[in-house]
MDAnalysis code that builds the backbone (N, CA, C; Angstrom):
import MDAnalysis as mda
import numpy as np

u = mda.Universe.empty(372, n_residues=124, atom_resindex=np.repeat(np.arange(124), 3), trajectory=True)
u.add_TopologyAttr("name", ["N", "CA", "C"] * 124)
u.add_TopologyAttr("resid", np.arange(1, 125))
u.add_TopologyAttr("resname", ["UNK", "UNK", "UNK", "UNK", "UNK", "UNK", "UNK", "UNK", "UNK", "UNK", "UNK", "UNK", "UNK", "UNK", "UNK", "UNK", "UNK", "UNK", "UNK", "UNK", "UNK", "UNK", "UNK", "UNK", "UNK", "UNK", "UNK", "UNK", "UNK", "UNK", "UNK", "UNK", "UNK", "UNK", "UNK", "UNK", "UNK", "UNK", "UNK", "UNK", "UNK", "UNK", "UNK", "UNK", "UNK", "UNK", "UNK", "UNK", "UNK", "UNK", "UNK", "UNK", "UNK", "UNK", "UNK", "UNK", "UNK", "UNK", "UNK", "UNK", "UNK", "UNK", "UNK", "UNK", "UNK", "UNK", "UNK", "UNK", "UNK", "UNK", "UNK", "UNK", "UNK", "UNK", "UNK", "UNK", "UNK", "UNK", "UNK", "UNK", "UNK", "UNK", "UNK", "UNK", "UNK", "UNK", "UNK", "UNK", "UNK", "UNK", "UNK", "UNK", "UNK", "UNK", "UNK", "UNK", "UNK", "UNK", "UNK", "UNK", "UNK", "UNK", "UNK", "UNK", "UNK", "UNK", "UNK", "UNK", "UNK", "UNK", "UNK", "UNK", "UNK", "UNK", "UNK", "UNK", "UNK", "UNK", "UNK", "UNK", "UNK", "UNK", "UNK", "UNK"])
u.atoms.positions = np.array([
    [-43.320, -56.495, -77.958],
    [-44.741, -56.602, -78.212],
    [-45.018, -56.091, -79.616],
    [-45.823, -56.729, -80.314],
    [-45.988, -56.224, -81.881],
    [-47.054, -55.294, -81.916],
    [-48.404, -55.253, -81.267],
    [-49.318, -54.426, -81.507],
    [-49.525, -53.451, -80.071],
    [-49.204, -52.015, -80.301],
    [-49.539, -51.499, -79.345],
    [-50.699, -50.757, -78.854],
    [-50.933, -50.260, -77.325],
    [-52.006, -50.282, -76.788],
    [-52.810, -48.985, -77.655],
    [-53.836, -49.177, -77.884],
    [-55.141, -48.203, -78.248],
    [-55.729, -47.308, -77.327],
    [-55.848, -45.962, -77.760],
    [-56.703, -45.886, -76.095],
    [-57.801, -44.740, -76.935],
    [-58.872, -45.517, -76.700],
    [-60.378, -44.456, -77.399],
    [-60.831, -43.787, -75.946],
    [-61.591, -42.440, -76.061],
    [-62.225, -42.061, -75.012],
    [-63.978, -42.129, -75.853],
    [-64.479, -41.976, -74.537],
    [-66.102, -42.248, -74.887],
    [-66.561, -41.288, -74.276],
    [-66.940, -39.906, -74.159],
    [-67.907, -38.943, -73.389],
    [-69.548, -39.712, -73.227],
    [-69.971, -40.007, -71.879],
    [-71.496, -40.315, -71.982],
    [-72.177, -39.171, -71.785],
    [-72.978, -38.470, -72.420],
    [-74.223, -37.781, -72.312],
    [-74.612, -37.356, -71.278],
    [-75.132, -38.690, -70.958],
    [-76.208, -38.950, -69.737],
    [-75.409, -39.398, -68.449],
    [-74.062, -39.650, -68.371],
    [-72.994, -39.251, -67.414],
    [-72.156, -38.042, -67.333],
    [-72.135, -37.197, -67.615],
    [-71.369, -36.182, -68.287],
    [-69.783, -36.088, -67.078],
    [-69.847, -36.582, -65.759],
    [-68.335, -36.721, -65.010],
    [-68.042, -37.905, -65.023],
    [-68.529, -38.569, -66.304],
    [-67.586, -39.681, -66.400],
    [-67.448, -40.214, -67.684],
    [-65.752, -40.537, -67.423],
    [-64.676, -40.673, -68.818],
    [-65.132, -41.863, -68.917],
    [-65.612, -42.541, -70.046],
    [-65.048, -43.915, -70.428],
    [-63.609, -43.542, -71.668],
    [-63.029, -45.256, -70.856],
    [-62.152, -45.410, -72.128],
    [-62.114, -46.649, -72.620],
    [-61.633, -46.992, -73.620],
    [-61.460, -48.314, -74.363],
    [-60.167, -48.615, -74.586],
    [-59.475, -49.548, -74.017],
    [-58.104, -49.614, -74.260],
    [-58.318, -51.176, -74.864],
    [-57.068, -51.172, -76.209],
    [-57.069, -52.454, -76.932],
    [-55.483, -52.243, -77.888],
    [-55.492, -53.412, -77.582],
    [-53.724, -54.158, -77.764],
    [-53.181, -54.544, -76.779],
    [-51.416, -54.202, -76.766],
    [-50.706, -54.709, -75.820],
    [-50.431, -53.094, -74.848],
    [-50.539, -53.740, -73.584],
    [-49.792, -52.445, -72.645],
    [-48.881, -53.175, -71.947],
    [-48.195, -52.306, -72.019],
    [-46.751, -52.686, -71.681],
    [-45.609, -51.662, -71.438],
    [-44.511, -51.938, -71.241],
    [-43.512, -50.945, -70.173],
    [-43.167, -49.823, -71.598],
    [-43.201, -50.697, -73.121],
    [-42.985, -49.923, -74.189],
    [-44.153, -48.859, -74.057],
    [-45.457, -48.830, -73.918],
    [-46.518, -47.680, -73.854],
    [-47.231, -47.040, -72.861],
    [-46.787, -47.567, -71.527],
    [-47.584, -47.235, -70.528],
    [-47.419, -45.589, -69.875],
    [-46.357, -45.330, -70.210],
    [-46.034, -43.202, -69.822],
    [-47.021, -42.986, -71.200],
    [-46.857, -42.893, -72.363],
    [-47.866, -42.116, -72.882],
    [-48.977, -42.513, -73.141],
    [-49.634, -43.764, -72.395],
    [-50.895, -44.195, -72.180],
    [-51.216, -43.380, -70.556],
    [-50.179, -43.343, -70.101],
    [-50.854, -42.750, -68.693],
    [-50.990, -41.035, -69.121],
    [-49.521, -40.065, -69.847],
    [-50.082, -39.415, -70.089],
    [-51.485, -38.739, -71.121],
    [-51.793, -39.425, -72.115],
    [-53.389, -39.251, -72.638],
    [-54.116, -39.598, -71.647],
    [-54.089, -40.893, -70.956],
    [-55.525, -40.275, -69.862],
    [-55.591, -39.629, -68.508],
    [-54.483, -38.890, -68.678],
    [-54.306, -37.673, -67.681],
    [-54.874, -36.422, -68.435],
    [-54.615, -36.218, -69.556],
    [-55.063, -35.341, -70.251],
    [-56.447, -35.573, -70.715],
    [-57.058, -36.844, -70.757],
    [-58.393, -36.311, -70.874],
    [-59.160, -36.332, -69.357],
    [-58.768, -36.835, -68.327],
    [-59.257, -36.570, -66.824],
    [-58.970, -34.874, -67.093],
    [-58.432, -34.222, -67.078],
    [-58.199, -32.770, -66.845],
    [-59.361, -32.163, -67.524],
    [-60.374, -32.924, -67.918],
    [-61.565, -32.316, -68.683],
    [-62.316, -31.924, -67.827],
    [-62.365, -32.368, -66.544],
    [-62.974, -32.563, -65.460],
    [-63.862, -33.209, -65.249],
    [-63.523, -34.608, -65.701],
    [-64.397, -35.856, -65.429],
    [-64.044, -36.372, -64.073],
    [-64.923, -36.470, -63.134],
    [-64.531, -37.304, -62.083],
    [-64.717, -38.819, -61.748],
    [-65.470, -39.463, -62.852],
    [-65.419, -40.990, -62.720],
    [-64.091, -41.690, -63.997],
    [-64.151, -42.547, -63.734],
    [-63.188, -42.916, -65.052],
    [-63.878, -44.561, -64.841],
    [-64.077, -44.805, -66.524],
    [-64.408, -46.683, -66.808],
    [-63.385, -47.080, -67.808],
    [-62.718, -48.008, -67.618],
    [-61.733, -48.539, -68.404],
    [-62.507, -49.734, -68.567],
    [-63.200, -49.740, -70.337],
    [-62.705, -51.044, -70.525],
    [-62.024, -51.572, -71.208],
    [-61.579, -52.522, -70.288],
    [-59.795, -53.264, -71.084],
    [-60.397, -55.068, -71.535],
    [-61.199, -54.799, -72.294],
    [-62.020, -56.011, -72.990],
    [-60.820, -56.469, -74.126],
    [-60.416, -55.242, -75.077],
    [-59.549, -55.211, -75.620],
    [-58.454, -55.526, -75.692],
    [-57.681, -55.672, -74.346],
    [-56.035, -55.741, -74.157],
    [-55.492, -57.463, -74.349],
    [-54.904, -57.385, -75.377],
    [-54.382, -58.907, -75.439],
    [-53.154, -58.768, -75.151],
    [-52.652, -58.116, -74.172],
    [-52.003, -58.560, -73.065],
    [-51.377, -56.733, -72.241],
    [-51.098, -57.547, -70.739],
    [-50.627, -56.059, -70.152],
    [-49.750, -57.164, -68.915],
    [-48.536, -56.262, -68.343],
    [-47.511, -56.819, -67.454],
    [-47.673, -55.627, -66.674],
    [-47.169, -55.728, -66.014],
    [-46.771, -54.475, -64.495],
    [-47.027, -53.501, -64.740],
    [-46.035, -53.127, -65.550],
    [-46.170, -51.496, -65.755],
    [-47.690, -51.011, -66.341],
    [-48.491, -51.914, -66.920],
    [-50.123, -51.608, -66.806],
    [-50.743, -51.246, -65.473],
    [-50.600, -52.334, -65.052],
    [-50.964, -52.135, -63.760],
    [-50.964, -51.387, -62.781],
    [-49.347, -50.914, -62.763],
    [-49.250, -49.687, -62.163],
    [-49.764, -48.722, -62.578],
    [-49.574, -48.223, -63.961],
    [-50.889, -47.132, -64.381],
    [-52.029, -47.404, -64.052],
    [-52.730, -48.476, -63.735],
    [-53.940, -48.695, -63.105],
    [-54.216, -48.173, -61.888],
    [-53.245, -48.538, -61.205],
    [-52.833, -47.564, -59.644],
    [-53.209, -46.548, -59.652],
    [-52.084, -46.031, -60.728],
    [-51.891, -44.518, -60.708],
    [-53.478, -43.702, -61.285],
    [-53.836, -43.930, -62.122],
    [-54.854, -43.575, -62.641],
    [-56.622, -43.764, -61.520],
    [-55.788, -44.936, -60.717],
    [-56.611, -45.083, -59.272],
    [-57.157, -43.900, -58.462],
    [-55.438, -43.492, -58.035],
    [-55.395, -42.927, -56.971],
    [-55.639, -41.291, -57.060],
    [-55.383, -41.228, -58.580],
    [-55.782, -39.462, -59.044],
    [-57.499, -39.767, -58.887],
    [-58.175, -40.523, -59.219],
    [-60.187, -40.981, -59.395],
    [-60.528, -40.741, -58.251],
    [-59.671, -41.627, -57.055],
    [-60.323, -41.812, -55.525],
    [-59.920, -40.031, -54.976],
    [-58.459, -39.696, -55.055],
    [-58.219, -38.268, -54.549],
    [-59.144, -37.159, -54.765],
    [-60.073, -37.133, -55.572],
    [-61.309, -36.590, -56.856],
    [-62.732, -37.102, -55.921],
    [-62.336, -37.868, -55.201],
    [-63.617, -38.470, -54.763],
    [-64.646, -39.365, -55.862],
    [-63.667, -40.040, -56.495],
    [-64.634, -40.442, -57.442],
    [-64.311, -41.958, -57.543],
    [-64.953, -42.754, -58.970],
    [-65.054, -44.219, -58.598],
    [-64.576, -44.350, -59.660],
    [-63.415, -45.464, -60.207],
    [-62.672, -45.935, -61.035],
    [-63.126, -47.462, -61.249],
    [-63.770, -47.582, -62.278],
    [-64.649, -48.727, -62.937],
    [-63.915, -49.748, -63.950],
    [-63.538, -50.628, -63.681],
    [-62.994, -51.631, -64.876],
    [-64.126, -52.593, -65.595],
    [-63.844, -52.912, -66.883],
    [-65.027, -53.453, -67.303],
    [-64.569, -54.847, -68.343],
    [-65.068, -55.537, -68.581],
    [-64.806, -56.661, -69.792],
    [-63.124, -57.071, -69.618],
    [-62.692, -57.140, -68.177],
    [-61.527, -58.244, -67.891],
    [-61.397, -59.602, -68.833],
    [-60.155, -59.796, -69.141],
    [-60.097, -60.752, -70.106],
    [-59.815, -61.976, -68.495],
    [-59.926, -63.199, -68.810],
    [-59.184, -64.279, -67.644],
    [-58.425, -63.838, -67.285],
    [-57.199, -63.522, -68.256],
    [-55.787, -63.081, -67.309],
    [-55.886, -62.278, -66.963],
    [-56.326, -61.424, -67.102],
    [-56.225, -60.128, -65.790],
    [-57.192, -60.343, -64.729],
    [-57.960, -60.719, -64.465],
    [-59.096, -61.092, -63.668],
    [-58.301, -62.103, -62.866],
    [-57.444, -63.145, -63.334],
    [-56.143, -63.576, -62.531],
    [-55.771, -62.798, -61.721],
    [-54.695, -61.862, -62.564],
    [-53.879, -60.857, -62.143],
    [-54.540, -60.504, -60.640],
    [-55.515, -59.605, -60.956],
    [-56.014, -58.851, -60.164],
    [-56.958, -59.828, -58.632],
    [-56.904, -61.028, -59.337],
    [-57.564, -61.864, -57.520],
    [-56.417, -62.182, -57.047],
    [-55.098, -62.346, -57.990],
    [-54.139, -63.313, -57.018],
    [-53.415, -62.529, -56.634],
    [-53.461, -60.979, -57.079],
    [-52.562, -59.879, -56.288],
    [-53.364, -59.212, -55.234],
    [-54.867, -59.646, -54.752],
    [-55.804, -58.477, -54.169],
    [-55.906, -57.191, -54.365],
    [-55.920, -56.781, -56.230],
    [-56.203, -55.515, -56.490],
    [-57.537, -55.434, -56.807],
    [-58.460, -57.127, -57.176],
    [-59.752, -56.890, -57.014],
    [-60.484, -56.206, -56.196],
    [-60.453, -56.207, -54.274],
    [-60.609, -55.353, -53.534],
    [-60.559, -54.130, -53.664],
    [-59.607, -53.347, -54.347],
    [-59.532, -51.832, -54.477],
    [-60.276, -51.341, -55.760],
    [-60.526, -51.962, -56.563],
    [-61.056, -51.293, -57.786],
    [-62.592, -51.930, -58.071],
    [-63.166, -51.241, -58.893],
    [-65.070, -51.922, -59.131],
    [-64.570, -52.377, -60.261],
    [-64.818, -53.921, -60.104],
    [-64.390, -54.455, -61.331],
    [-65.933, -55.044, -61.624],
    [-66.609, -55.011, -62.916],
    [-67.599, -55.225, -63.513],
    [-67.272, -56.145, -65.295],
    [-68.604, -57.271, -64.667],
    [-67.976, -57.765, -66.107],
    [-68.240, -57.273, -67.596],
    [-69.804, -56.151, -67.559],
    [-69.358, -55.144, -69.000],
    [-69.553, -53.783, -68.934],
    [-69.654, -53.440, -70.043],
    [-69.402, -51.683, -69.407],
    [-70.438, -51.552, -69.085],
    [-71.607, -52.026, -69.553],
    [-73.041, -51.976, -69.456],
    [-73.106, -51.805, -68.344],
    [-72.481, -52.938, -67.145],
    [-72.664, -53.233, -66.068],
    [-71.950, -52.409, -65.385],
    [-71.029, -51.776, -65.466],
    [-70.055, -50.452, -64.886],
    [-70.897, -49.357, -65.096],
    [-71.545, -48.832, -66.224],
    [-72.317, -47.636, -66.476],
    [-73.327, -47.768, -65.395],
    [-74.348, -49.061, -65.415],
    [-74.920, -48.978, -64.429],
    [-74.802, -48.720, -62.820],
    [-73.489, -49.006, -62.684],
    [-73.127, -48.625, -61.473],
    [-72.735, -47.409, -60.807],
    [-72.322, -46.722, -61.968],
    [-71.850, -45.491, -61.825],
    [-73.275, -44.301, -62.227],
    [-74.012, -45.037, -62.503],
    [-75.544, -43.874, -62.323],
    [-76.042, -44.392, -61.066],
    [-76.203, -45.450, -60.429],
    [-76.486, -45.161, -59.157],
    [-76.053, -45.047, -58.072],
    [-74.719, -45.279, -58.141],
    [-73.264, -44.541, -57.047],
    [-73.334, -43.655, -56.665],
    [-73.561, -42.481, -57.982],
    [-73.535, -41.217, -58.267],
    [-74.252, -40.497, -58.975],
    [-75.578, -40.368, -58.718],
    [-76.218, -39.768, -59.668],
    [-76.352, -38.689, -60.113],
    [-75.934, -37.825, -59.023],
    [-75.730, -36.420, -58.965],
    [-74.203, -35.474, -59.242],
    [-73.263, -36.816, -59.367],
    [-71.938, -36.139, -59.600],
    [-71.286, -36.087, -60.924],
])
């Protein structure tokens, strides 16, 4: 892969337990441990929502995905809601033809994820 994955964090204000992030490039088996470890390290802030949007990613294989999991299952253990936002086609593929749409709030912008996550949770 020539360009690798980006990963910005976004603190909201007016969400304050919840991480956004911005991921952009390629994810892949070359970046996905120290893409999973940075956003382990900024969850330890004690954010309990997390929004990924992966509007950005021109392209991700498995081992994304599985950090998607993984990064899942630490949000839900937290009691909290793990938000995807600005799916490109192929992953929006990915994710209907594997039924990982079912497990995750997939939203088509962040706009539309932020909104969800103030009235999910307004108090958390």
């Amino acid at each position: 892969m020539t360009s690798a994955v980006q990963l910005d964090s976004h603190p909201d204000p007016a969400l304050p337990n919840v991480l956004i992030v911005t991921l952009a490039g390629e994810l892949d088996y070359t970046n996905t441990e120290h893409l999973h470890h940075q956003a382990l390290a900024l969850l330890e802030e004690g954010h309990r929502h997390l929004l990924l949007d992966v509007g950005g990613l021109t392209f991700c294989d498995s081992t994304g995905i599985r950090i998607f999991l993984a990064l899942r299952a630490l949000i839900i253990g937290r009691g909290g809601i793990i938000a995807l936002s600005d799916l490109t086609p192929h992953l929006r593929r990915i994710f209907a033809m594997t039924g990982l749409a079912q497990h995750f709030t997939l939203q088509p912008t962040r706009a539309d994820a932020l909104a969800l996550l103030r009235t999910s949770s307004p108090s958390s």
